[in-house]
C-alpha positions as CSV (number, residue, x, y, z in Angstrom):
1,X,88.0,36.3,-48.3
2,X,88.7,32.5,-48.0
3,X,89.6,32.8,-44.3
4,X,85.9,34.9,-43.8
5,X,84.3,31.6,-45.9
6,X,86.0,28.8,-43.6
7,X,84.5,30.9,-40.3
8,X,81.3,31.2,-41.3
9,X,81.2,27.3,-42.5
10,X,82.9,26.4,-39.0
11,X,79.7,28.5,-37.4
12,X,77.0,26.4,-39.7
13,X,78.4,23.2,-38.8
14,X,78.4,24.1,-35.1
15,X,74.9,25.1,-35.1
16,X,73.8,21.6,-37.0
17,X,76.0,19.7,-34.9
18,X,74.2,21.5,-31.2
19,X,70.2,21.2,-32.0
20,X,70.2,17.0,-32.2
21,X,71.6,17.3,-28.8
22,X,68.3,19.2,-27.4
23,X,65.3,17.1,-26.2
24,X,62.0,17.0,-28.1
25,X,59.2,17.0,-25.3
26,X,55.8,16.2,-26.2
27,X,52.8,18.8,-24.7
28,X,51.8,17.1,-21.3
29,X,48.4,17.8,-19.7
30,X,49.4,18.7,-15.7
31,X,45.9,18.7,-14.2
32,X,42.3,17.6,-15.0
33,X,39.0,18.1,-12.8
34,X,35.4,18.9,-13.1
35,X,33.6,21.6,-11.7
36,X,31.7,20.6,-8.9
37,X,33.1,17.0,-8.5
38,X,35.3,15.8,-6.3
39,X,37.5,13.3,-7.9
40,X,38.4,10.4,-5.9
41,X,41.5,9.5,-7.8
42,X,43.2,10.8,-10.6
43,X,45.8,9.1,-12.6
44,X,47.7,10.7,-15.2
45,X,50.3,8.7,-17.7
46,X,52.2,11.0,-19.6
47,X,53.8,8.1,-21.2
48,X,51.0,6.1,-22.4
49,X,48.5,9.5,-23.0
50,X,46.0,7.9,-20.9
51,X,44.3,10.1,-17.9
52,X,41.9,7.7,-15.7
53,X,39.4,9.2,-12.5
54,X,37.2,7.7,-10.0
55,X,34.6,10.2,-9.3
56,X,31.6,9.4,-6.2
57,X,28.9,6.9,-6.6
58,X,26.1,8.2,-8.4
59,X,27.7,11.0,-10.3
60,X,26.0,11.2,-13.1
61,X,28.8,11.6,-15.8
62,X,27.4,12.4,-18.4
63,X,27.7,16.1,-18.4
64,X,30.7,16.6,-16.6
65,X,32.8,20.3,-17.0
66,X,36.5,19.5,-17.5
67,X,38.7,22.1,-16.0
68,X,42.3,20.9,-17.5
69,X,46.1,22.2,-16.7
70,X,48.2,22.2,-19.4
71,X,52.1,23.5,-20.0
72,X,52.5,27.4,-21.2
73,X,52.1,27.1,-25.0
74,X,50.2,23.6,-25.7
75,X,46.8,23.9,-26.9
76,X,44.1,21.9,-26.8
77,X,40.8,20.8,-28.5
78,X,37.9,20.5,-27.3
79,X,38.5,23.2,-25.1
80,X,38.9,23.2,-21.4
81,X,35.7,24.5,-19.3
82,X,33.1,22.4,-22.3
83,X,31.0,19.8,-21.1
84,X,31.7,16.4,-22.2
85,X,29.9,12.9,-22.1
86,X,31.9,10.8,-19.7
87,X,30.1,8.0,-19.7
88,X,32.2,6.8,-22.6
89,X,36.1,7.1,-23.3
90,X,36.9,10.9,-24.3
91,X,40.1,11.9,-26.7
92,X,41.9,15.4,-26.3
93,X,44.3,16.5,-29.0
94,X,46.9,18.1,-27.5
95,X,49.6,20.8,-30.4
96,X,52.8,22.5,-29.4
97,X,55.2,24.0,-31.8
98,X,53.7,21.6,-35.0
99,X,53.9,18.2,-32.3
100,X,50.2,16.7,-31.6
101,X,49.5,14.2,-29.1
102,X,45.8,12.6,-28.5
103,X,45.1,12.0,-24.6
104,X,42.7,9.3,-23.8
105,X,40.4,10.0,-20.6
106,X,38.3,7.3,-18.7
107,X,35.9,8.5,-15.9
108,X,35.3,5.7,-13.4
109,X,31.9,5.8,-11.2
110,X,33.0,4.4,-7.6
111,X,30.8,1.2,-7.0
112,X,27.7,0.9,-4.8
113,X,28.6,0.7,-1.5
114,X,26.7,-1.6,1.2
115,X,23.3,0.2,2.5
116,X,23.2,0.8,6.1
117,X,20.4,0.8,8.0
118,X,20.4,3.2,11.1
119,X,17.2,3.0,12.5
120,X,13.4,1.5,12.7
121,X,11.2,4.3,13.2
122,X,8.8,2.1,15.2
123,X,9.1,-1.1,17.6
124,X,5.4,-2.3,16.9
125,X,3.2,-2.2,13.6
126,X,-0.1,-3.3,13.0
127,X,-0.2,-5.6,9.8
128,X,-1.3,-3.4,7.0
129,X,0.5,-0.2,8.5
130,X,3.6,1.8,7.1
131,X,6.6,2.4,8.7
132,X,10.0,3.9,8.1
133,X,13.6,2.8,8.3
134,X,17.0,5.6,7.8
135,X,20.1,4.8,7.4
136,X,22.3,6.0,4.0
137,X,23.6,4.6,0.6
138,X,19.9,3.7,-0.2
139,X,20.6,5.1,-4.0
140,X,18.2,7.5,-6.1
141,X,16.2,4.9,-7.8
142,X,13.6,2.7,-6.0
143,X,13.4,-0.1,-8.7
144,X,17.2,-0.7,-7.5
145,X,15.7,-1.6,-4.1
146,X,14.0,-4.7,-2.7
147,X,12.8,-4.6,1.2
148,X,12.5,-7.7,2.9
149,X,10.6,-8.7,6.3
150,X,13.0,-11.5,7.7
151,X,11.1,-13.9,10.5
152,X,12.9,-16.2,13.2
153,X,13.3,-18.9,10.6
154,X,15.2,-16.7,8.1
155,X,12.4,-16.8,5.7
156,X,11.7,-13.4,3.6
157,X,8.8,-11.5,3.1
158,X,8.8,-8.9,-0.3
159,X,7.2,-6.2,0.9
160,X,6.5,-3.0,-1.0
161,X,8.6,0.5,-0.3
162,X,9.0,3.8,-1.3
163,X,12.2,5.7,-1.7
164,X,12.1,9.0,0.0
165,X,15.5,9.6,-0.3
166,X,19.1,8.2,-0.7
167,X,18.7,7.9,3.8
168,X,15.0,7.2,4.0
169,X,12.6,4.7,3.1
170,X,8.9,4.1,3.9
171,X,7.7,0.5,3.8
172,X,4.7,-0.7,3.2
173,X,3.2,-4.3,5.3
174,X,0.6,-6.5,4.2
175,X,-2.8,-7.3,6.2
176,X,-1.5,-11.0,5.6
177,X,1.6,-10.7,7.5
178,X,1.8,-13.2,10.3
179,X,2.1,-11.3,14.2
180,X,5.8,-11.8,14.9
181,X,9.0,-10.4,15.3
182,X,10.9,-9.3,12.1
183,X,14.3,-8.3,10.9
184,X,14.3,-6.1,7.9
185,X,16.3,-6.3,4.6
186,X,17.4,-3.9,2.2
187,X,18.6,-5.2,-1.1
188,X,20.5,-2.6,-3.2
189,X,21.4,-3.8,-7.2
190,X,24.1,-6.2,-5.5
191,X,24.3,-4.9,-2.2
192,X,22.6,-5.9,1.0
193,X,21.9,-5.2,4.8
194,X,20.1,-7.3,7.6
195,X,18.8,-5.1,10.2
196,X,20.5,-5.3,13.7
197,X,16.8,-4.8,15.4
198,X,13.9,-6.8,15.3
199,X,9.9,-5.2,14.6
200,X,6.8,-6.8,16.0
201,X,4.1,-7.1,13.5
202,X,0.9,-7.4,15.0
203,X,-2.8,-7.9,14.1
204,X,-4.4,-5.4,12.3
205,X,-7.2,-3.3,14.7
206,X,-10.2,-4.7,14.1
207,X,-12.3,-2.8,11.4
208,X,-16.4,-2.5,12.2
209,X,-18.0,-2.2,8.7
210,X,-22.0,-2.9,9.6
211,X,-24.4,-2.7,12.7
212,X,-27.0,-4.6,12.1
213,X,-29.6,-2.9,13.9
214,X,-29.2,0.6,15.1
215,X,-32.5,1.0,17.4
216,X,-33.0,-2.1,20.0
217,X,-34.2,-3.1,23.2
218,X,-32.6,-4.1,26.6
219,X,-31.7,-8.0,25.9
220,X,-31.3,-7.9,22.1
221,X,-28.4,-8.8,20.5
222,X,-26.3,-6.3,18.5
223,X,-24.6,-7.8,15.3
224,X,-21.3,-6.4,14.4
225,X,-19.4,-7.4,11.3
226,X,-16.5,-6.1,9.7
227,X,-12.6,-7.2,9.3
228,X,-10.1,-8.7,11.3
229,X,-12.5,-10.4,13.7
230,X,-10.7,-13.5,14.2
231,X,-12.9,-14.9,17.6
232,X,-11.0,-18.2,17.6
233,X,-7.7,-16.2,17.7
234,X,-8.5,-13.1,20.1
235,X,-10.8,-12.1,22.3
236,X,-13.5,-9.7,21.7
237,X,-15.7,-7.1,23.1
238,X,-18.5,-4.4,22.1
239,X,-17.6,-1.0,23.2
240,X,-20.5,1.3,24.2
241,X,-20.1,4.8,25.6
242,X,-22.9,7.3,26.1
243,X,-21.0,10.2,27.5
244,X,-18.5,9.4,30.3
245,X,-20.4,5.8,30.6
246,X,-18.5,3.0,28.9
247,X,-20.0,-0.5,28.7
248,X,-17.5,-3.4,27.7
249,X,-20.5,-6.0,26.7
250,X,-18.6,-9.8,25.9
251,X,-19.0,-11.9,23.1
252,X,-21.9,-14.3,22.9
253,X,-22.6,-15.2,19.7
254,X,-20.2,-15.1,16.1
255,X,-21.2,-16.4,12.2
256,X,-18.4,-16.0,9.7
257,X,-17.2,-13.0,10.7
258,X,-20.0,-10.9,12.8
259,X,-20.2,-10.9,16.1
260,X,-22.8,-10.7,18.8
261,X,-23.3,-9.3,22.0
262,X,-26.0,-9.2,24.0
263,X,-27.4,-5.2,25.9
264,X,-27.5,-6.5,29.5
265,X,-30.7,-5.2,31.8
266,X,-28.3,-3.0,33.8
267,X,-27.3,-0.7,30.6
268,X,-28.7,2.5,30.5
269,X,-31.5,3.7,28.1
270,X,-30.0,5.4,25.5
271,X,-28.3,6.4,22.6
272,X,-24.3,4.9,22.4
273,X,-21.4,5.0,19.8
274,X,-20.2,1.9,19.3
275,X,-16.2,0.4,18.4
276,X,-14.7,-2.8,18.7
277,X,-12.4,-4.3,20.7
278,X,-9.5,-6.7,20.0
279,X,-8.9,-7.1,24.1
280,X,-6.1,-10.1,23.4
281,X,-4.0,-7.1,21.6
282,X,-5.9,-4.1,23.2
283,X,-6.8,-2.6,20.0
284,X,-10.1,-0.6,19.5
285,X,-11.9,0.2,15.8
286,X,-12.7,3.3,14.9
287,X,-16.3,4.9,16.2
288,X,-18.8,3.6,13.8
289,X,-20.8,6.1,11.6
290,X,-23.7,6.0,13.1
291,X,-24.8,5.8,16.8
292,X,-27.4,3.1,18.4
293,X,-30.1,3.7,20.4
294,X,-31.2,1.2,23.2
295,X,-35.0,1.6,24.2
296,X,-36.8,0.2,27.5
297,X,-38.6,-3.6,27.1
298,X,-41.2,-2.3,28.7
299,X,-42.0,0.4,26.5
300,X,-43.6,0.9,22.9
301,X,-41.6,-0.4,20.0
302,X,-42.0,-1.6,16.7
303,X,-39.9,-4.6,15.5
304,X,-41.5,-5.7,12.0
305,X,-43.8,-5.4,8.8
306,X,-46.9,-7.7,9.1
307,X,-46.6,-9.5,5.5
308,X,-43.8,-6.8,4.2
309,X,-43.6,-6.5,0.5
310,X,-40.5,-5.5,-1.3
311,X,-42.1,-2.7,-3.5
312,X,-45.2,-0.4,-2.3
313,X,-47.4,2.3,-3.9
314,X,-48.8,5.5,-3.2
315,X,-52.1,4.8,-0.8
316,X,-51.2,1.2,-0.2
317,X,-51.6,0.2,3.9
318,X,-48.6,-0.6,6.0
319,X,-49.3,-2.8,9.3
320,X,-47.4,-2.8,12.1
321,X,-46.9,-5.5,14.9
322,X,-46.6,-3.8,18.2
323,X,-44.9,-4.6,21.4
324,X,-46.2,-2.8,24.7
325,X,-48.4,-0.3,22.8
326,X,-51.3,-0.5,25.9
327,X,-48.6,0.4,28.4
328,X,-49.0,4.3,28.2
329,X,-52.5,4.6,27.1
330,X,-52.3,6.7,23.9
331,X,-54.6,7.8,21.6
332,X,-53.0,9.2,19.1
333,X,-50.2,8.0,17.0
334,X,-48.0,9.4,14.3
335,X,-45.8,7.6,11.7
336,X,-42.9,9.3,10.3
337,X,-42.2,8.5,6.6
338,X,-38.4,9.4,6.5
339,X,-37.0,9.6,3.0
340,X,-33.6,11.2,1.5
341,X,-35.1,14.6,0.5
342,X,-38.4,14.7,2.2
343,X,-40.3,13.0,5.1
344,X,-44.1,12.6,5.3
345,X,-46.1,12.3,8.6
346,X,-49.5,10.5,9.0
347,X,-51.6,9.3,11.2
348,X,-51.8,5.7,12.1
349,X,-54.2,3.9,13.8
350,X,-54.2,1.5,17.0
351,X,-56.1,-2.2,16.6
352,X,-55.4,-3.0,20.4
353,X,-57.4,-6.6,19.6
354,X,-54.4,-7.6,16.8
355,X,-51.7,-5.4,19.1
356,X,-51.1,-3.5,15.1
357,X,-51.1,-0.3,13.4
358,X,-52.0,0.2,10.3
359,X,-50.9,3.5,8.3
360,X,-51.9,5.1,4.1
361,X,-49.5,5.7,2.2
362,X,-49.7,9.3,1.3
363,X,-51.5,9.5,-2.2
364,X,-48.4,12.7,-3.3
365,X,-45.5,10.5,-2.1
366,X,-42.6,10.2,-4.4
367,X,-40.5,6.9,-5.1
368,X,-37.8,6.5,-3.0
369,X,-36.6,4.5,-0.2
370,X,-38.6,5.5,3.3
371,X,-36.9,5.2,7.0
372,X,-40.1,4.7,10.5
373,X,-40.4,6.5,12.8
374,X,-43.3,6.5,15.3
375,X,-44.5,8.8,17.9
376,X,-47.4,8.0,20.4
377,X,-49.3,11.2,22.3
378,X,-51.5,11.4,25.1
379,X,-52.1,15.6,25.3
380,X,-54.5,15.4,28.0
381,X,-51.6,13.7,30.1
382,X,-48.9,15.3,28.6
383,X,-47.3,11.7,27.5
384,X,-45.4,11.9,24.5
385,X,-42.9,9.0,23.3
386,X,-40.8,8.4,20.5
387,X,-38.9,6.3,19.2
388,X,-37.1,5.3,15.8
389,X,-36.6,1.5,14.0
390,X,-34.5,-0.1,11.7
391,X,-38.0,-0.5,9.2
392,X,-37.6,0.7,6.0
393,X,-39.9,0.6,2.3
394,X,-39.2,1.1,-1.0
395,X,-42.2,3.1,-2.9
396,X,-42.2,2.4,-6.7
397,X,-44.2,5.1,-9.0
């Protein structure tokens, strides 16, 4: 019995004296990702508990998915596969066999890296115009961007953009832009690129707002005003076309900013469209709204109110001064009252003495603002001629 005592003492003591020889090894975490990231770097201290990644620029971290390796046994809370908020430090308790360890994770965002501009999607602008400029690590948010027009003397232009996307931008020039050549800039946060290429800005097409007159005779002078008419700077001209005929008319006369140009004798009778032309940077307007006609000299024609008043009534007298009115020996003569939703037609009569006509206002007439128009008959020798003017009356109630 004492001997079966001492053996089963000598077994106790040999089992106390083997487990302090074992080593204690504290749950590791092997692995750690995100779904649908690709880490740059990944550092992972087992020593210190600390597990630090570099994930692309722009990754927006704050809603990564963890996927995290851990040794056969070791759980771990919060869970792998849960979303997490990255963009702060984020703790991960780690249990094996009664032993808990706390991991600490840091997710770095890689910096911004320079812009790069790839390409000007133009060689030539007009001032005022958009163009567009490619290239990559423009970013996702336009108020971290600032666009620059650079000239010769390194001096810089802020100039409005758009972000289309992280390769694209669309920039906007002013109508006050010097002509010039340009580099462009692209500030992003702290990052910057100077284009390799240059873009030539030029003066802005000219822009015809007005025609003065629309219905003149051989020898007048048409008026023109609008924007970007600089005379002292560029040359112009007045573009006529009627049909295939163009007519390139020069400048004569210019206040402020309209311009004159006289209708030669050689230009045919007619009715025209009418641009502008900027011949110094062979830039035309836009066709104006409304076409001109260009009557014969030696014809009927109607240039003004004989004591015009600005307001009339229904049955007041209009007189006319005429020009030419002998030359095709009418007799009768027709006035055409043109107004925004009706026109009125009467009869006018001829004073050859005082070289007038004189027309009644129609007693139903309603108020409103009255375009003239005249028409002068013969029947017996089939002459009929028309023609419109620039006269116009506002009837009052």
């Amino acid at each position: 019995m004492i001997k079966f005592f001492l053996q089963l003492c000598c077994l106790l003591l040999l089992f106390s004296c083997k487990n302090p020889t074992e080593p204690i090894t504290s749950p590791r975490i092997l692995g750690f990702s995100f779904v649908g990231v690709d880490s740059l770097k990944t550092s992972i201290d087992s020593d210190a508990k600390t597990i630090t990644i570099e994930v692309p620029y722009q990754t927006d971290i704050k809603s990564l998915i963890p996927m995290i390796d851990v040794e056969k046994g070791v759980s771990i809370i919060p869970a792998s596969g849960l979303a997490q908020n990255f963009s702060q430090v984020v703790y991960y308790t780690l249990s094996k066999g009664g032993q808990k360890f706390i991991y600490t994770i840091k997710v770095q965002v890689k910096n911004q890296p320079s812009p790069e501009i790839n390409l000007i999607k133009a060689d030539t602008v007009e001032a005022g115009k958009d163009f567009s400029i490619t290239g990559k690590n423009f970013g996702k948010f336009a108020l971290d961007i600032q666009a620059f027009l650079v000239d010769s003397e390194l001096k810089e232009s802020l100039i409005k953009h758009q972000l289309i996307d992280s390769t694209q931008i669309k920039l906007n020039t002013s109508v006050e832009q010097k002509t010039g050549f340009y580099q462009i800039k692209i500030k992003v946060k702290n990052q910057e690129v100077l284009s390799a290429k240059k873009l030539w800005i030029g003066y802005p097409s000219p822009q015809l707002d007005e025609v003065l007159q629309k219905n003149m005779l051989l020898g007048d002078t048409i008026w023109l005003s609008g924007k970007y008419l600089d005379w002292k700077q560029f040359i112009f001209t007045c573009q006529l076309q009627k049909n295939d005929l163009i007519y390139q008319l020069p400048l004569s006369q210019s206040i402020s900013n309209k311009l004159g140009f006289v209708l030669p004798k050689n230009l045919s009778i007619g009715t025209y469209t009418v641009r502008i032309k900027n011949v110094s940077e062979n830039k035309l307007s836009e066709i104006f709204n409304m076409p001109v006609a260009v009557y014969d000299p030696n014809m009927p024609f109607i240039r003004n109110i004989i004591e015009p008043r600005a307001t009339y009534q229904k049955s007041e007298k209009l007189v006319f001064k005429t020009i030419n009115f002998a030359q095709i020996g009418a007799r009768f003569y027709q006035v055409d009252l043109v107004g925004a939703q009706k026109t009125y037609i009467q009869n006018g009569i001829y004073d050859a003495s005082h070289q007038a006509l004189s027309v009644e206002l129609p007693d139903q007439i309603e108020a409103g603002v009255y375009l003239i128009n005249f028409s002068l008959f013969e029947p017996q020798k089939g002459i009929k001629y028309s023609f419109q003017t620039d006269l116009k009356i506002s009837v009052k109630d």
